[in-house]
C-alpha positions in Angstrom: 85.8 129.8 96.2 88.5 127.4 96.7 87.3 126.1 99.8 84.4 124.7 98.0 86.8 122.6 96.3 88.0 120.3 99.0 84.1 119.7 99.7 83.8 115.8 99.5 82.1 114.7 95.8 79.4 112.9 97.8 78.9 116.7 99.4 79.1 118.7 96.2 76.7 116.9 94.5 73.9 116.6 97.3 74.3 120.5 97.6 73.7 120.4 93.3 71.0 118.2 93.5 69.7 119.9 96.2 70.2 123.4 94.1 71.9 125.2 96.6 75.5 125.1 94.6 75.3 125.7 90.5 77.5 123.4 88.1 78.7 126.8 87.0 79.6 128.2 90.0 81.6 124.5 90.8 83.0 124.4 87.4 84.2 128.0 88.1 86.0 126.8 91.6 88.0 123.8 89.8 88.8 125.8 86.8 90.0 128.8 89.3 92.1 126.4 91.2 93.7 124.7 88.3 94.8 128.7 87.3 96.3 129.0 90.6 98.0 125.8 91.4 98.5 123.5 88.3 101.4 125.6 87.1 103.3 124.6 90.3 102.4 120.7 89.9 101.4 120.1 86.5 98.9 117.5 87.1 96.7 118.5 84.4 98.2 118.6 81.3 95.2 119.4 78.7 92.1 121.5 79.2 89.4 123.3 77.7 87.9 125.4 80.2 85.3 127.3 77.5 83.9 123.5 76.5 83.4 122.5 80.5 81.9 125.8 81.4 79.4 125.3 78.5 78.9 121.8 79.9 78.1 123.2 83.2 75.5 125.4 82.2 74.4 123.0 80.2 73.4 120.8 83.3 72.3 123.7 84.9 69.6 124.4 82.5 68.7 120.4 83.0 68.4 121.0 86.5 66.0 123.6 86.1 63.7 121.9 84.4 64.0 118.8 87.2 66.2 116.9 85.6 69.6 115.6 87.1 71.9 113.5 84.4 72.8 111.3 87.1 75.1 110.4 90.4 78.1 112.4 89.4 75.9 115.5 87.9 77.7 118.4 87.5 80.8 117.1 89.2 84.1 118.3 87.3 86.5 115.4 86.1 89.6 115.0 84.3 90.5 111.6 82.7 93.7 110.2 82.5 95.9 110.3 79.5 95.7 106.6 78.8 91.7 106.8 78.3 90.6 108.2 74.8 88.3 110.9 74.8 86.6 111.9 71.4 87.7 115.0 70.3 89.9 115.4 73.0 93.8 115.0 73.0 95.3 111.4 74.1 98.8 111.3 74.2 99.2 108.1 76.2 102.5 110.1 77.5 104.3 109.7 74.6 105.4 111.9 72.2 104.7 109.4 69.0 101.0 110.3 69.9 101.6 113.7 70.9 99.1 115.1 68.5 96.2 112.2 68.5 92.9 113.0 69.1 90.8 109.8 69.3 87.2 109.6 67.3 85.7 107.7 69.7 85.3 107.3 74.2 87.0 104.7 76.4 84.1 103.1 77.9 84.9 104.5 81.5 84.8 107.4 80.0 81.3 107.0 78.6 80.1 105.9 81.6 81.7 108.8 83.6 79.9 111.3 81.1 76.9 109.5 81.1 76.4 109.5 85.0 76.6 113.4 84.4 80.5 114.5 85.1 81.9 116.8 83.1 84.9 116.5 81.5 87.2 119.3 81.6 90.9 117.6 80.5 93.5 115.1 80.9 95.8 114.2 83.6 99.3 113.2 83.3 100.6 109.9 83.2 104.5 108.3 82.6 104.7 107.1 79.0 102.3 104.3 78.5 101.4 104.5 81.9 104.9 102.3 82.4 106.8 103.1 86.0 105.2 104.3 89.7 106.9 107.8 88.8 104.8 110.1 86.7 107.1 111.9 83.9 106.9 112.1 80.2 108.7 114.0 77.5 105.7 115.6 76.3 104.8 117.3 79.9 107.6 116.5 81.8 107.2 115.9 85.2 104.3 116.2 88.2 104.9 117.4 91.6 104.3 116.1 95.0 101.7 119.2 96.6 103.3 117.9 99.8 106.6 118.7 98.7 107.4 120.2 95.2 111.0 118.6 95.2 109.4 114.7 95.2 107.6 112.9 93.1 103.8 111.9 93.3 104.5 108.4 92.4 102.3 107.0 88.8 101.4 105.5 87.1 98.0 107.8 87.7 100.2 110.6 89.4 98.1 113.7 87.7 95.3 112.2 89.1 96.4 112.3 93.0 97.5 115.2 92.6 94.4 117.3 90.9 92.6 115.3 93.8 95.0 116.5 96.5 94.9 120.0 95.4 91.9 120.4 95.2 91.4 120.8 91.3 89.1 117.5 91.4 86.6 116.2 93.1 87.0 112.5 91.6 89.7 111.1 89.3 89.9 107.7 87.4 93.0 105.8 87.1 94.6 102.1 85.9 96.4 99.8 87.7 99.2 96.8 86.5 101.4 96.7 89.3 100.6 99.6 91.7 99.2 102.8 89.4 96.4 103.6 91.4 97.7 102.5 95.0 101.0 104.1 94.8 99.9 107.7 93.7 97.1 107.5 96.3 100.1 106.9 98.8 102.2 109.8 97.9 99.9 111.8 98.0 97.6 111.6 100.7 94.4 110.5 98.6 92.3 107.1 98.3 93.3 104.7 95.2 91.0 101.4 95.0 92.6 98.8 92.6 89.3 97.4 92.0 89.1 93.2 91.4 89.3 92.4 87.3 86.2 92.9 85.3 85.0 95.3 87.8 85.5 98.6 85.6 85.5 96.7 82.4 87.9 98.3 79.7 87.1 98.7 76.3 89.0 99.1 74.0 91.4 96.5 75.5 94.8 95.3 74.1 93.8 92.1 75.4 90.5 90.9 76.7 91.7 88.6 78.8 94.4 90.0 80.5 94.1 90.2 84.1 96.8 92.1 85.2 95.7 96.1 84.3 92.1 97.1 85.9 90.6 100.3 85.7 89.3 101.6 89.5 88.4 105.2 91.2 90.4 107.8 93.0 89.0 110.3 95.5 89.9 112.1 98.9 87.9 109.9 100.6 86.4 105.9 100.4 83.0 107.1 99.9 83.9 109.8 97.1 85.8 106.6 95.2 82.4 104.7 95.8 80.5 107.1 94.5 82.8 107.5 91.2 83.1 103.4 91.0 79.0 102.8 91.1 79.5 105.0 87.6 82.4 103.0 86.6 81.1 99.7 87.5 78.8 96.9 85.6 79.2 94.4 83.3 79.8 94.7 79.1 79.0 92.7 76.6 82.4 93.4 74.7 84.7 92.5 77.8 84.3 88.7 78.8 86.1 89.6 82.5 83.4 91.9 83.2 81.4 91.2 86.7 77.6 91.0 86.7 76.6 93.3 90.0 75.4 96.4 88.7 77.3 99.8 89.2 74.3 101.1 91.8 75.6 98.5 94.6 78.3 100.7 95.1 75.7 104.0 95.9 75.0 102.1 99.5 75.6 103.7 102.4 79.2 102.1 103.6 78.6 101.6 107.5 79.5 98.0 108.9 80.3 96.7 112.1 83.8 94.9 111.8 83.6 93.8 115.4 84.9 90.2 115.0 86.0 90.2 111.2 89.8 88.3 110.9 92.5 90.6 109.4 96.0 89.2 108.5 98.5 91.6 109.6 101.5 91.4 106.9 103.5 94.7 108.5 105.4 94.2 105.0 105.8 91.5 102.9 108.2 88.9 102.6 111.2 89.5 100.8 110.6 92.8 99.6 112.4 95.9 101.3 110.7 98.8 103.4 112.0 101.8 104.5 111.9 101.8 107.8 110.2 105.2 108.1 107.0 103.8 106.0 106.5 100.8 108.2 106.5 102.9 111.1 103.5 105.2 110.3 102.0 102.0 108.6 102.3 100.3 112.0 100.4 102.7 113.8 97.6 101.5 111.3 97.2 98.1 113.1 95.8 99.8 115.9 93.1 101.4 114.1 92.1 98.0 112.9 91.9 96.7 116.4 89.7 99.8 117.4 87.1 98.8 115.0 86.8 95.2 116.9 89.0 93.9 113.8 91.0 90.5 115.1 93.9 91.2 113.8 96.8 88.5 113.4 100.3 88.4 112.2 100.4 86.2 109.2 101.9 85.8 105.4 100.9 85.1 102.7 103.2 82.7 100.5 103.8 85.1 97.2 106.8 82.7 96.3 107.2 82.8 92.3 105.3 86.4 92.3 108.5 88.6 91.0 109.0 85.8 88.0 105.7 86.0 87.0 104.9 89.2 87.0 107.9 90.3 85.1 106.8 87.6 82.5 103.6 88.7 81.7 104.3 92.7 82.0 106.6 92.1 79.5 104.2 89.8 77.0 102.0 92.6 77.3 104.4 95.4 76.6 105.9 93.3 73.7 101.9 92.7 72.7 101.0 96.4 73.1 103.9 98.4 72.1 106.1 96.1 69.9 104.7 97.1 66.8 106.0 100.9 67.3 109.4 99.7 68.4 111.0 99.2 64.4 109.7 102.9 63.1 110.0 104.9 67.0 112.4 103.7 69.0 114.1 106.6 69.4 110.9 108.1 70.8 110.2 105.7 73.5 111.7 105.4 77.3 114.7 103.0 77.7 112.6 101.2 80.5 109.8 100.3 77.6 112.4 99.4 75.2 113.5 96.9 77.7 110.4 95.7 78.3 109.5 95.2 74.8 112.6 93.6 73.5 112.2 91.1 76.7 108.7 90.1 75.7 110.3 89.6 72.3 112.4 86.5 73.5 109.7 85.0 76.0 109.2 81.4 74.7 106.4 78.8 75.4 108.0 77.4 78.2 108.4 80.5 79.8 105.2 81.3 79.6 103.9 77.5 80.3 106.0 77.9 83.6 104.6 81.6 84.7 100.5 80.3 83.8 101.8 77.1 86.1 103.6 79.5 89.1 100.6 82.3 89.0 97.8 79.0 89.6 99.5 77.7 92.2 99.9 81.0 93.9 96.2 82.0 93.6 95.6 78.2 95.1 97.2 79.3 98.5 95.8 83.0 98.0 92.4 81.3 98.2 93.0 79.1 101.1 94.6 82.2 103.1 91.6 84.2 102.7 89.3 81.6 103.9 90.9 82.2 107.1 90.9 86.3 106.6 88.4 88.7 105.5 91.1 91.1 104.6 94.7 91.4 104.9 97.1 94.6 105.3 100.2 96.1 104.5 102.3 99.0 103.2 101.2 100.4 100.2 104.6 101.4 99.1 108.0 100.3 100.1 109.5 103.7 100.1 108.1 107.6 101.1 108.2 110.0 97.8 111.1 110.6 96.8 113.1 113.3 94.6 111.0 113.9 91.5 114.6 114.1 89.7 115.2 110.5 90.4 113.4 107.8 87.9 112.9 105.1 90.3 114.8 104.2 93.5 117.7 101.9 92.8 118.0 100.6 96.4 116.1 100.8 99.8 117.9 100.6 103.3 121.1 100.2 101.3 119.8 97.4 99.5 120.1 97.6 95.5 117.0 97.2 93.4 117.5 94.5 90.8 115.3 96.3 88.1 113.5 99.5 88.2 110.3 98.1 89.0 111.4 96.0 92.4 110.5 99.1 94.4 107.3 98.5 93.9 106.7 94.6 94.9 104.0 95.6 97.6 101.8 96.4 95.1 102.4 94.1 92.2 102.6 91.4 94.2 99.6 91.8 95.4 98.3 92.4 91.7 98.5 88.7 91.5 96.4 87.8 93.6 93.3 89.0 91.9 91.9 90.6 94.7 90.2 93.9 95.1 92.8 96.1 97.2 92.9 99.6 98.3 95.4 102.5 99.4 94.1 105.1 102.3 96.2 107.5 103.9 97.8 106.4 106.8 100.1 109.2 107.9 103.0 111.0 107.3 106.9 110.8 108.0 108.6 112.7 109.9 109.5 115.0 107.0 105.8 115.7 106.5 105.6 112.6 103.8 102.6 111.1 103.1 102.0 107.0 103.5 99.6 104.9 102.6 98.2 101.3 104.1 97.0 98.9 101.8 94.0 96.5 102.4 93.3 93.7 100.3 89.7 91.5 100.5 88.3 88.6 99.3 87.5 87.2 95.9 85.3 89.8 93.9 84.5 91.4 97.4 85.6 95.3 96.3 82.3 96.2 98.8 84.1 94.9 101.4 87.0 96.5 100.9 85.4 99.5 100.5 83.5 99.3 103.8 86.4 98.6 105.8 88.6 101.1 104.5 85.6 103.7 105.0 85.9 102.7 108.9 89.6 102.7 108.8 89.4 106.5 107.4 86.7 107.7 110.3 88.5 105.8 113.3 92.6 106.8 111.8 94.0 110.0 113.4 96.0 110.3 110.3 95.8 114.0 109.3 93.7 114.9 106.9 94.4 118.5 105.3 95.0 120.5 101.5 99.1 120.0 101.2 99.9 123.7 101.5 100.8 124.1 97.7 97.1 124.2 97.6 95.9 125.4 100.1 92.3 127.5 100.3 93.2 131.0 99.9 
């Protein structure tokens, strides 16, 4: 049974539509999984199995009748603890909302269910989704499958690993400076930091924010397609929200990129790499060039980028989270503290000067990428590391600055605006995994998409269950 769990989604649910595999019997693979390996990893941290098997037949009986609910019919998900799910606990990964159970559905999550998933439970998250390493003091920490003693990165860590394992086919997760990328990268999966307004959010804490977008995780680019054409389409009630309907992303993927211009970053200036990540990154230029790809070593000027992300992360902490600071501070992480009580003494020329540096650096990001179709890098700047440690305070005996400086390959590239993805790439010597990061054009996520679907079938990275989970 658990070898029907590492079927790709796309697989699972033409065998469902096409009646030779039961929503029940699927639902009973994941569920039997989650019994066998969760307690090693704990990437789910709430479930009711009684409610998804009920579900399951439920779409079984539909099926009989002819009628499928949709592209993901049948297909198990878990959602991750920062989406509310009526009836359902959200605890955000904090324990001032240990017990909440929302009334009402995030919209990805209505659009999930409505596309026919079935929701089976939550995945863990750090609190408030803050940090690339995924701990809380409600649920404590999740597990690397590759290696128990490292972390799986975060902020949508549960996710990558439920996907990794085996104990889901698709996942959804968010992403402000690297939350979908940099668990996809620890963990051997596909994270797609879709461009903003893609996946609208609603409820959001601020409806023009463009900083935190909701996108699709999978073991492969055309399971996250297939998750992100549910996920996808505008809303009335979020003014980001793109136009193209959610179906565009239900095309077949093939292109030929014989010819298409690809900026080759190796890592990105000023910002440390382990030396270990760049060189199974490295090996991902190659591939590029296989597929006919010109590829060309070239930067893009991110000058200003650490300044003004730091500035807005921390208005949007301080907007988000600084009511609870008076009555719960002794319930929230030092880190968010921090953040919050920075926001607090941003003043308008702070934030004149960060709207003034974040222009001119989407000017030149618009220029380069009228030279390039897509641009690569790293996804992280380190390999996982011990699941003990909150953040890494230097690389290549460098010191990090703050505990998010780690992470600079991915928010950097946050803001830029453009769609970027994280695909496997490799592993280290130690049996790590690493991911490479491709960024497109302006609102082109289908791009993005398409190329990192060729990059998957021409890569000789290795593509196997990490043997926590292993088919048994």
């Amino acid at each position: 049974m658990s070898e029907i769990c590492f079927l790709p989604a796309t697989g699972m649910a033409r065998l469902l539509r096409a009646r030779e595999l039961s929503a029940r019997e699927l639902m009973r693979a994941h569920l039997e999984q989650i019994e066998r390996v969760n307690p090693k990893v704990n990437a789910i941290v709430t479930l009711d199995a009684a409610k998804a098997m009920e579900r399951a037949a439920q779409a079984d009986e539909s099926a009989a009748r002819g009628v499928f609910l949709g592209s993901l019919h049948g297909l198990p998900i878990a959602h991750k603890d920062l989406l509310e799910t009526r009836g359902m606990r959200t605890t955000y990964g904090s324990p001032i909302f240990r017990d909440y159970v929302p009334a009402f559905d995030a919209l990805a999550v209505e659009r999930i269910r409505d596309a026919g998933a079935i929701l089976i439970g939550k995945t863990n998250t750090p609190e408030f989704g803050a940090g690339s390493q995924t701990f809380n003091p409600v649920f404590g920490a999740t597990r690397n499958p590759w290696d128990l003693s490292k972390t799986c990165g975060g902020s949508s860590g549960g996710a990558a690993v439920a996907l990794a394992c085996g104990m889901l086919p698709i996942a959804d997760g968010s992403d402000m400076g690297g939350s979908l990328r940099n668990p996809a990268s620890f963990c051997s999966v596909v994270g797609f930091r879709t461009s903003p307004g893609r996946a609208p959010i609603v409820p959001a804490r601020s409806a023009w924010q463009a900083l935190s977008v909701l996108g699709p995780m999978a073991r492969s680019v055309a399971d996250a397609a297939l998750l992100l054409s549910a996920m996808a389409g505008p809303d009335p009630r979020a003014p980001l929200s793109l136009d193209d309907p959610g179906s565009r992303f239900a095309a077949p993927l093939d292109r030929d990129f014989r010819g298409a211009r690809v900026a080759w970053t190796g890592g990105i200036a000023g910002a440390m790499f382990e030396k270990r990540v760049l060189e199974v990154v490295a090996r991902g230029r190659k591939t590029l060039e296989s597929l006919g790809c010109i590829v060309e070593e070239a930067q893009l000027d991110l000058s200003g980028a650490d300044g003004i992300f730091k500035t807005f992360r921390a208005l949007s902490f301080f907007a988000a989270y600084g009511p609870l600071l008076r009555d719960h501070r002794r319930e929230m992480k030092e880190t968010i503290v921090e953040e919050i009580e920075r926001g607090a003494r941003l003043t308008p020329g702070d934030l004149a000067r960060a709207e003034y540096d974040w222009s001119r650096l989407l000017e030149r990001t618009g220029e380069f990428m009228t030279k390039y179709e897509f641009f690569a890098l790293p996804t992280t700047q380190v390999a996982p590391f011990d699941v003990n440690r909150p953040y890494p305070d230097e690389i290549e005996g460098v010191k990090m600055a703050s505990y998010i400086d780690w992470m600079r390959s991915c928010y950097r590239v946050t803001l830029t605006a453009l769609p970027a993805i994280s695909v496997p790439a490799g592993f280290t010597a130690e049996g790590l995994p690493v991911g490479i990061q491709i960024v497109g054009r302006h609102h082109d996520d289908w791009g993005v998409l398409q190329v990192a679907h060729a990059f998957e079938l021409a890569s000789n990275a290795v593509r196997r269950p990490p043997p926590t989970a292993a088919p048994i």
